[in-house]
C-alpha positions as CSV (number, residue, x, y, z in Angstrom):
1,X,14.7,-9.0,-29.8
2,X,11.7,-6.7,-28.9
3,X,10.7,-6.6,-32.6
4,X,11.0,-10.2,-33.2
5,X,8.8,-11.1,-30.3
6,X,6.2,-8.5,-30.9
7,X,5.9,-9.7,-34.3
8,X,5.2,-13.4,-33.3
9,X,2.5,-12.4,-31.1
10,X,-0.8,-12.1,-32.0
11,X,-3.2,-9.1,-31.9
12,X,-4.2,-10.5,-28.5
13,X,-1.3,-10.8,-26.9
14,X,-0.1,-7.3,-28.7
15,X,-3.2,-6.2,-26.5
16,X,-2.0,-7.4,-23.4
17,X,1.2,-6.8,-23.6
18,X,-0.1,-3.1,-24.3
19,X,-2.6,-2.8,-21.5
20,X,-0.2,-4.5,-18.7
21,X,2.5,-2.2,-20.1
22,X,0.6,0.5,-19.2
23,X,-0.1,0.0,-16.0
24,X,2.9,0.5,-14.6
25,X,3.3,4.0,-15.6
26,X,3.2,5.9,-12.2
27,X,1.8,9.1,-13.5
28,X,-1.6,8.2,-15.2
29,X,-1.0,4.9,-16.9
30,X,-1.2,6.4,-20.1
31,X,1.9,6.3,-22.3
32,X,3.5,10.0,-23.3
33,X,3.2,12.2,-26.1
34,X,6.6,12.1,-27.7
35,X,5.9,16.3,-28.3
36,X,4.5,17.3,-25.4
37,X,6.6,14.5,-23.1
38,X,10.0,14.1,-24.7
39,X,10.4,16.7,-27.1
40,X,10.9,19.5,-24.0
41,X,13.4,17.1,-22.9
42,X,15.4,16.5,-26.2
43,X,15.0,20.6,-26.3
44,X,16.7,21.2,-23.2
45,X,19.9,19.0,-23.9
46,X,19.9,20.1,-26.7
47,X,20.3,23.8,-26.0
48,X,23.1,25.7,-24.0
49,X,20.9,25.0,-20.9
50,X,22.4,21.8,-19.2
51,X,26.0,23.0,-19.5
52,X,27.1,21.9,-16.0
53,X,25.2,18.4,-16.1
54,X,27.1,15.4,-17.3
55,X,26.5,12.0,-17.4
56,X,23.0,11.5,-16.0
57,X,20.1,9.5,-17.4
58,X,17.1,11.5,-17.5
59,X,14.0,9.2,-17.4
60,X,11.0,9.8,-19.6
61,X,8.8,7.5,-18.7
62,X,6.5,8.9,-16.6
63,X,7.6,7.0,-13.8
64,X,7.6,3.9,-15.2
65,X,11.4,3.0,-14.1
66,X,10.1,3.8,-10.3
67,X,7.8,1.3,-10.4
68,X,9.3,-2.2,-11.5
């Protein structure tokens, strides 16, 4: 659905959708660096780490959920 939408839009309103996107991210309104944001994240569950945590949603969206 996301796809087919973005792909009717024009660069304009690929623009907006971009810039109002981003300011709802709580923590600098600047969208994350998949290595530096995420990655840490993936790394963790990943690894033997979180071996007593089950079934929570970790949010990597720089507070983006918080804010809507």
């Amino acid at each position: 659905m996301f796809q087919a939408s973005w792909d009717r839009a024009t660069d304009e309103g690929r623009t907006e959708k971009f810039w109002r996107n981003s300011h709802s991210i709580a923590l600098g309104q600047d969208y994350g660096d998949p290595d530096r944001d995420l990655g840490p994240v993936m790394v963790f569950l990943a690894s033997d780490a979180p071996r007593f945590v089950t079934g929570q949603l970790i949010a990597v969206d720089g507070g983006q959920g918080n804010v809507r």
